[in-house]
N, C-alpha and C positions, 0 to 999 in steps of 0.2 A: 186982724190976727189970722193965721192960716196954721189947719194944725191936721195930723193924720196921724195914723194908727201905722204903724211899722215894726218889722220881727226884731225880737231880742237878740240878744248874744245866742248861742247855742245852748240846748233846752230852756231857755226861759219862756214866757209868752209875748205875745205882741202888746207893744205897748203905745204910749203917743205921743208923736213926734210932731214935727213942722213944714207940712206940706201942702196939706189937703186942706181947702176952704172949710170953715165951720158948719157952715148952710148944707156943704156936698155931703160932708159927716150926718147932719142931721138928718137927710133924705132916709141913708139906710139905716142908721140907728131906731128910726121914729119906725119905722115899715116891720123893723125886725122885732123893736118892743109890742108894738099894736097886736104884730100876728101871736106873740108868746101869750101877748096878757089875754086876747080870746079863747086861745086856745087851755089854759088855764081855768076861765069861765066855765066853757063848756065841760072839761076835767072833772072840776069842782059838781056842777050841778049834777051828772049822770052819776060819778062815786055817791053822793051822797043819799041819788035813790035806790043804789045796789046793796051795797053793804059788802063784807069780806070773807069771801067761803075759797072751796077749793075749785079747781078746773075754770070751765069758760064761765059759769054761774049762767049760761043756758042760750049764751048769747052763739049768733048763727057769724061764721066765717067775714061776710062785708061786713055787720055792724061793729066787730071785736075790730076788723082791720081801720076801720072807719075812728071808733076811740082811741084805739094803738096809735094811728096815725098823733091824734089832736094829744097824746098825754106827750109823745114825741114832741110834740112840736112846743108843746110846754115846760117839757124838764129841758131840753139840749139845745133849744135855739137861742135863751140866756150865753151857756157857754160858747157857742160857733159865732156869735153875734162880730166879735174882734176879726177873725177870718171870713167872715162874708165883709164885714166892712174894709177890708184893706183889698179885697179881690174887686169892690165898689171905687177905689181910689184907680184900681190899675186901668177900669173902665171908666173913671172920668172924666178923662181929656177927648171921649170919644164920645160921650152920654150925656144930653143935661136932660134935666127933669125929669117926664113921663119915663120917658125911654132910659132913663138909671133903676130907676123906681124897680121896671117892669124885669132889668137885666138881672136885678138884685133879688128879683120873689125866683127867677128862674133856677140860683143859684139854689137858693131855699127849698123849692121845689127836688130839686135833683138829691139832694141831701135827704130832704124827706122820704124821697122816693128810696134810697138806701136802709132809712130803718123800717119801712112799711114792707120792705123781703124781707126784712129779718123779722118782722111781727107774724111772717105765715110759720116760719120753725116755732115762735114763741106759743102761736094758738094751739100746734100739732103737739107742743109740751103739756100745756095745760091741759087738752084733752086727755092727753093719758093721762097724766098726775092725776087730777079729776076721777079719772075711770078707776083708778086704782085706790084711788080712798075711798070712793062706793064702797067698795067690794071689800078692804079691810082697812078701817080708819086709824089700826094701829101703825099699819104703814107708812102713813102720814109723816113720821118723829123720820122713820129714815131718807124719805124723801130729803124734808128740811135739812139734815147732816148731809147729804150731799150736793142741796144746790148752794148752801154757804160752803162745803169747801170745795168744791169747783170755784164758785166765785174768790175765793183766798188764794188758792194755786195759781188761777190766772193773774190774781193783784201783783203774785210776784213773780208771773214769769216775764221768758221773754220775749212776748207776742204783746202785752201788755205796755212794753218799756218802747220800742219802736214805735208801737201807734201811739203810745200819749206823746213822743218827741214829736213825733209829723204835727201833729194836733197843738204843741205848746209853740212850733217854730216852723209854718207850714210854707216858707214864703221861697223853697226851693222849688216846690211843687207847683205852687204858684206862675212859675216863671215858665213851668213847662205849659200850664194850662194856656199861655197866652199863642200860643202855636197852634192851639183847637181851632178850627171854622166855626163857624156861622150855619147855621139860625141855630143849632142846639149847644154852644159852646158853651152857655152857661150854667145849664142842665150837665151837663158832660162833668163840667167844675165841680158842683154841687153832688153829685153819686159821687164823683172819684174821692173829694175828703167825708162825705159820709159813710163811704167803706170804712176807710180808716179809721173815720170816730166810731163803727160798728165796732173792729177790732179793738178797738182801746175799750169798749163798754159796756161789750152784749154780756159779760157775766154780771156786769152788778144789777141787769134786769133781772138777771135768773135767780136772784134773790126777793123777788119781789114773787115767786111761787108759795116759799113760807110766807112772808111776810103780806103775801095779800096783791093783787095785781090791780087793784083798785083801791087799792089802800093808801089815804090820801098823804098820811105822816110820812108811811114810805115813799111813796113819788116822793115827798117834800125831802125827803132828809140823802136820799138818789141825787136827786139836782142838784143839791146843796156839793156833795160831794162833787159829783162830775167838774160843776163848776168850779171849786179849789184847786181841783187835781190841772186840770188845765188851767186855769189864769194865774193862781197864787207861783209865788217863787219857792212855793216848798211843796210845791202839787205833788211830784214825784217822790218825795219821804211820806205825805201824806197816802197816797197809792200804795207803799207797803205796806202801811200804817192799819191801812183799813183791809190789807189782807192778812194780815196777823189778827185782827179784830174779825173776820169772817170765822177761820181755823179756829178763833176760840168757840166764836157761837155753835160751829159746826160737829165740834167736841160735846158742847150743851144742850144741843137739841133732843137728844132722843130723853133727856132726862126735863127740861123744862118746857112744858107746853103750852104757856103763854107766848115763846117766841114762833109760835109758830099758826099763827091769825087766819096765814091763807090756806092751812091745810086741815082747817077742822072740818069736822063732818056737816055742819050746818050752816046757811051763811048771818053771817053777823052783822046786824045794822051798824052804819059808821056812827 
């Protein structure tokens, strides 16, 4: 039986289809799973000796970039798995084994390399945020009201609707990638739809300043999200869905102060 991952009709996601060997599929399926579930691991283990306060919680610029990187790699490489695997098909009639294996971490890598820039704006937020709750912890309530409705405005604008199309039906872009050279084409791949998955995502990180930036429920219940919004057939209702759901919290924040974990003044064991 021979079977592969192929793009939908227009905005849906990539689904699977009858091409690509079972064994080819499982090379970067198995590669892409291993690196999320380590990356998970280590996730898990460091939140759980920090706990959830406000700003960096004391960490120096490499080691934040250094976790940013590994929670990255744990909340998004679940959803991006479908588009590295079908960019692993378009390199298979040129690739066996090792040398798939190795094309397909590069893509990985390139993509990574996309949200580990956007984790230095993330570090330079939390610093402030941070500095500024020192100094008045009442501040805090408004922080949280505005990075959930930033995150709501973005759910439903339209920067938002563009990147999660490229993201749910990427396989235009795709075909341009195959026109890239060598030795970095894969790399190349991997940054160019990591931009994009940045555009379609970088606000619902920014939710993750109230809610705690190590805050493991939040990663959890982020991923959860990201992945529906892109794979489900009703990703895009669900994406306004949950920016009408930001605008509500963002309206309740200055008034409820349990929603708001990562911006209290002291950090709180998980």
């Amino acid at each position: 039986m021979r079977t592969a991952v192929r793009p939908g009709a227009e905005g849906q996601p990539l689904r699977a289809g009858v091409l690509l060997p079972v064994r080819e599929l499982a090379v970067a399926w198995s590669l892409i799973l291993v690196i999320a579930a380590l990356a998970w691991v280590l996730t898990v283990g460091q939140a759980r000796g920090m706990g959830v306060g406000p700003g960096t919680m004391g960490m120096a610029l490499p080691l934040f970039l250094l976790l940013w990187t590994a929670m990255m790699a744990a909340m998004m490489l679940p959803s991006v798995a479908p588009v590295a695997v079908t960019w692993a098909r378009g390199i298979a009639r040129r690739s066996r084994g090792v040398t798939r294996a190795l094309r397909t971490t590069g893509f990985l890598a390139g993509y990574l390399i996309a949200w580990t820039a956007y984790g230095l704006l993330g570090y330079g937020g939390l610093a402030l945020t941070g500095a500024l709750v020192d100094r008045n912890p009442d501040v805090g309530k408004w922080i949280g009201a505005a990075a959930f409705a930033l995150a709501g405005l973005h759910q439903l604008g339209p920067l938002k609707d563009i990147c999660l199309r490229h993201c749910r039906s990427p396989m235009a872009q795709l075909m341009r990638y195959v026109s890239y050279r060598p030795p970095l084409r894969d790399l190349r791949v991997g940054l160019h739809h990591g931009a994009y998955c940045v555009g379609c995502c970088w606000a619902l990180m920014v939710v993750l300043i109230p809610l705690g930036v190590m805050n493991l429920a939040a990663m959890a219940g982020v991923a959860v999200l990201i992945f529906l919004e892109k794979l489900w057939y009703r990703g895009p209702q669900l994406a306004r869905l949950a920016g009408a759901v930001f605008l509500v919290l963002a309206v309740l924040a200055p008034f409820q102060d349990w929603l708001l974990p990562g911006l209290r003044g002291s950090t709180m064991p998980m």
